[in-house]
C-alpha positions, 0 to 999 in steps of 0.5 A, a space after each residue: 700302373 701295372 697291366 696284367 693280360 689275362 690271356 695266355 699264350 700256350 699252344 697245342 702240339 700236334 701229333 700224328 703217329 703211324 699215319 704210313 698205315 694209312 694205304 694211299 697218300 691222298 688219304 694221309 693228306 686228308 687225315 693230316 689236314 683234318 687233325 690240323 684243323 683240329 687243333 685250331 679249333 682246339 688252340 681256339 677252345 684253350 686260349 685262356 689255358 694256362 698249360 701246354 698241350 700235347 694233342 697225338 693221334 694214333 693210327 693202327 691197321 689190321 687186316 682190313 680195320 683201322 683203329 684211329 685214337 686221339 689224346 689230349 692231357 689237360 689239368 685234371 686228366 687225359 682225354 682218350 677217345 679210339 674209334 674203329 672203321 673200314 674206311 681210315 677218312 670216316 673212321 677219323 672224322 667220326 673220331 674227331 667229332 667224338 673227341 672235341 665233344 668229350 674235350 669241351 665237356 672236360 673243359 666245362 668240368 674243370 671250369 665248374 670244379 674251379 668255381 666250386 673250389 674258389 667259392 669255398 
């Protein structure tokens, strides 16, 4: 008798880019411990995924504005989200929140996308 797992286990990597722009150490640690937290709840969101995913956030800074992005290339496309505040913490929990709304919407598309198609 042959067993098939139905759950796979691909993971999602995280990846911060010009996080030094971020003015002092104790923000940057937060920023960091916000995007791992992130990415749990996201590897939660995509045990049964069947592709690897790369989850990058990007921070820039000019004068007194941050300019944080995040990014997620599922099946059917790339989810980008950017937000723009004075205080780097608020600006990524904003973003954050954003993100993983937009990312389970995408997931809900694709899942009804799929039962569409095999109906057919």
């Amino acid at each position: 008798m042959r067993r098939f797992s139905n759950t796979f286990s691909h993971m999602v990597q995280l990846i911060i880019k010009n996080l030094k722009e971020v003015e002092t150490e104790a923000q940057r640690e937060q920023i960091r411990k916000m995007a791992e937290e992130m990415q749990q709840k996201l590897e939660t969101r995509f045990k049964r995924y069947d592709k690897d995913l790369t989850f990058e956030i990007i921070v820039n800074k000019s004068s007194a504005t941050y300019l944080i992005s995040a990014a997620l290339d599922m099946k059917s496309k790339k989810v980008l989200q950017a937000e723009e505040g004075k205080d780097p913490i608020l600006t990524a929990k904003k973003l954050l929140d954003e993100f993983f709304k937009q990312v389970a919407r995408q997931i809900e598309l694709e899942r009804k996308d799929y039962l569409y198609k095999r109906k057919r």
